[in-house]
N, C-alpha and C positions, 0 to 999 in steps of 0.2 A: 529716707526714713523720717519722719514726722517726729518733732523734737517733742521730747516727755517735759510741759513745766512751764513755767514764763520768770523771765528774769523782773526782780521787782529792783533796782536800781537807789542806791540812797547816797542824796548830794547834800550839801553844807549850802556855803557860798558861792558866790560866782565872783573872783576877781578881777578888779581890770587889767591884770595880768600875772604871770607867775614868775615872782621875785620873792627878793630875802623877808623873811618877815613873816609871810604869807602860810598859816596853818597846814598840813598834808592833808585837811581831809576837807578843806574847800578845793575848787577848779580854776583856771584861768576861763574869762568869757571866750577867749576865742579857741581853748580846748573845748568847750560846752557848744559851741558852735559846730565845731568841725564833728561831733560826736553826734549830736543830731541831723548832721549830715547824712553822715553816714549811714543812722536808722533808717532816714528816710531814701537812701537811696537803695537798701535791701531789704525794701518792703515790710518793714514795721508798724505797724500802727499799736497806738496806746490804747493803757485804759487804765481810770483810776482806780484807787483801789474798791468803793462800789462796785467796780464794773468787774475789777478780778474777782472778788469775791462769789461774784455770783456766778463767775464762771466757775469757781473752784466747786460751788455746791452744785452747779450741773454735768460736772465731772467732763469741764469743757477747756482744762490751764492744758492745755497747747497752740501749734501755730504760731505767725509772727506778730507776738503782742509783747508790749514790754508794759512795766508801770515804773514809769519815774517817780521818785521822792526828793522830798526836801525836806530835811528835819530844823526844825530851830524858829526859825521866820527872821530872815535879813531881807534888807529894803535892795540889794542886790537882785533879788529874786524878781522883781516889779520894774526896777531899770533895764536890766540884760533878760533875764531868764523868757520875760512872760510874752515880748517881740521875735524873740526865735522861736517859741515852741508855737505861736498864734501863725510865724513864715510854713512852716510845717501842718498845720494842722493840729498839731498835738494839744496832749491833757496831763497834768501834773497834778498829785496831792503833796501839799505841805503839813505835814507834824508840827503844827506849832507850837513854843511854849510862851505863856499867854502873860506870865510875873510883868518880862519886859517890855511888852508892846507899848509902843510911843514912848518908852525910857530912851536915855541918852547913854547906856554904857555900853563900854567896850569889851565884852567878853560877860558869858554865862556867868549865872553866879554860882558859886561853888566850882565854878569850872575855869580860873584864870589864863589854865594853857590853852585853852578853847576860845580866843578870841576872835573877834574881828577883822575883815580885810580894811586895810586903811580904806577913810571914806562908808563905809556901811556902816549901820546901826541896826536896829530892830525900827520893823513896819509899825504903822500906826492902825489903827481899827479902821480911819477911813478907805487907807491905804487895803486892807487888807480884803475890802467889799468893792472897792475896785473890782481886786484880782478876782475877787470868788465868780464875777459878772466874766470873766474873762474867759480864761481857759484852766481855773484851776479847781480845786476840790479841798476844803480845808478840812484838818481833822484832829486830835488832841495829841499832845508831845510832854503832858506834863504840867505843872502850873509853874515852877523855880527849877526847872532840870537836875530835879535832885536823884541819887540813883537808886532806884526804888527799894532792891535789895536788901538796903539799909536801912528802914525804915521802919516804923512802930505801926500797930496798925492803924491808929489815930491819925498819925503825920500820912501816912500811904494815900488814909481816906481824903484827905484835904486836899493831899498832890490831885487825885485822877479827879475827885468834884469838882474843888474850882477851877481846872481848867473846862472840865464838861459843861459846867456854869457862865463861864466867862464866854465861852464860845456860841453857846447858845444864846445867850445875852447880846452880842454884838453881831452875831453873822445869820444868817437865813437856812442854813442846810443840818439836818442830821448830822449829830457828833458819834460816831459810832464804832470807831476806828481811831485804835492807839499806838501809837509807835514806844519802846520803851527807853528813856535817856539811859544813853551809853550802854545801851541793850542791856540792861541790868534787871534779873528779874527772880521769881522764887513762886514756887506752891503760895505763897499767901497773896501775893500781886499777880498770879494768876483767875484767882479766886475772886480776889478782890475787882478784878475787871470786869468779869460776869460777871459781879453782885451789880455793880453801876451800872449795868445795861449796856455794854459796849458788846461787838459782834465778833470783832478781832483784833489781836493785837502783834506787831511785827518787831520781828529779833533783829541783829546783826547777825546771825550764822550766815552763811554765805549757803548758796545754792538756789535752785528754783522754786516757785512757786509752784505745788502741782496738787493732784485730783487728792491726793493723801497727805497733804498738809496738815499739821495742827493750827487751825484757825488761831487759836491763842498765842502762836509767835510764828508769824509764814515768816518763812526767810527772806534777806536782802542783802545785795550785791554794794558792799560798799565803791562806790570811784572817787580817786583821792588826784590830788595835786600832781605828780608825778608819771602818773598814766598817759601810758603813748596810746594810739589811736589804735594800735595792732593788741596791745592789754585792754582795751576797752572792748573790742572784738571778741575776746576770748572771755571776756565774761560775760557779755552777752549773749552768747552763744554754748555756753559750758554752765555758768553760775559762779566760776570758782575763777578763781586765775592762775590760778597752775594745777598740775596733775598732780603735787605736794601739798597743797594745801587743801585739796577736794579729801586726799587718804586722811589727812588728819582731820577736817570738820566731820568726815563719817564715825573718827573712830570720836570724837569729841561729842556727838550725838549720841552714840550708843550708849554712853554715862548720862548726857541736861536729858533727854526724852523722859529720863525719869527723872522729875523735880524732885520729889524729897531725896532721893539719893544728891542729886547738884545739891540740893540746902543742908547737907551731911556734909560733903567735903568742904564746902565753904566756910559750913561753922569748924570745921578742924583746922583749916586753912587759918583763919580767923585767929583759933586759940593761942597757935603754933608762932603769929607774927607779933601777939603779944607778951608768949613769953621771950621772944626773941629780944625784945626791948626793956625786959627784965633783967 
């Protein structure tokens, strides 16, 4: 039976290997290795996310296609990433967020527990048009990874423009396509992204990509640090990674599909952890 979907896969960093220190939701390079192995030895082939898209709208998201991601932009991604997916054949889109490119620090801002694998930093612009020449596909992550959710609609407008700005400004390709930091989103940064002219924008919900997606958040399969090659399997092939976490993101959709109800519990959520601090 011919799989309903396509798994849209979303990575961090790529370590040069996996020890203490080292974030859960980067990889070791030589787990990124054996994982692309893998694709390619059970007939996968990519597409970015252009290319899903337009499969989505020709009512064409099955078959064995995956679309790799990369959110952030680490200089990891152009050392390891872009010589194994080039050994394969493969194509990658990066989520960039555009504040730190060519900055020197170590971890997002607003985001401290999100740092760095020792040795990586954020890409540089030249760095970055290298890759686009390569085999990659750049596209907006934000401009300071802040989470959008929280956001004013002035502050929102700044985050998705100047990143749309700064990308257009320094790289060659259509910005058209947003990934949301820390999948953080609401009715008003929904809105807000169609106002900007972007075509789609991608969640963290887990599951596949298919002919009935909501364009404004397709789902993505996070792979993290601790993922054995048999859990990398199961999500590429399922969406989810277990048959417990598949029943809870169904029943956890039946609530976010409707944004203003999600922006109902959250402002409750909200009131409830400030009076708690009262």
């Amino acid at each position: 039976m011919k799989k309903q979907g396509i798994p849209v896969l979303t990575y961090h960093a790529v370590a040069d290997h996996a020890g203490p220190g080292i974030h859960p939701v980067h990889v070791s390079v030589e787990s990124f290795r054996e994982q692309m192995s893998w694709l390619a030895e059970n007939g996968y082939r990519t597409l970015t996310t252009p290319q899903l898209l337009e499969r989505i709208r020709n009512n064409q998201a099955d078959g064995k296609f995956v679309t790799i991601t990369f959110d952030d932009g680490y200089f990891s991604l152009l050392k390891h990433v872009t010589p194994i997916l080039q050994a394969y054949n493969f194509r990658a889109t990066l989520f960039l967020t555009t504040a730190v490119v060519g900055s020197n620090v170590n971890s997002l801002p607003l985001a401290g527990e999100i740092s760095y694998p020792p040795g990586d930093r954020p890409l540089t612009w030249e760095e970055l048009r290298i890759m686009e020449n390569t085999c990659w596909d750049i596209q907006a992550h934000g401009h300071r990874h802040f989470a959008h959710n929280a956001l004013s609609y002035g502050d929102l407008m700044n985050e998705i423009v100047c990143c749309k700005d700064e990308l257009a400004q320094h790289l060659s390709r259509k910005v058209i396509h947003y990934a949301f930091p820390y999948g953080k989103y609401s009715t008003l940064v929904l809105n807000t992204l169609t106002k900007t002219g972007f075509e789609a924008g991608f969640s963290v919900h887990p599951g596949f990509a298919k002919n009935s997606s909501d364009l404004r958040r397709i789902p993505r399969v996070g792979v993290n640090l601790s993922d054995t090659l048999e859990l990398f399997a199961t999500k590429v092939t399922t969406g989810y990674s277990s048959i417990e976490e598949k029943v809870i993101a169904k029943l956890r959709w039946s609530v976010f599909r409707h944004t203003q109800l999600k922006d109902f519990l959250k402002s409750v959520k909200d009131k409830l952890a400030g009076t708690n601090k009262n």
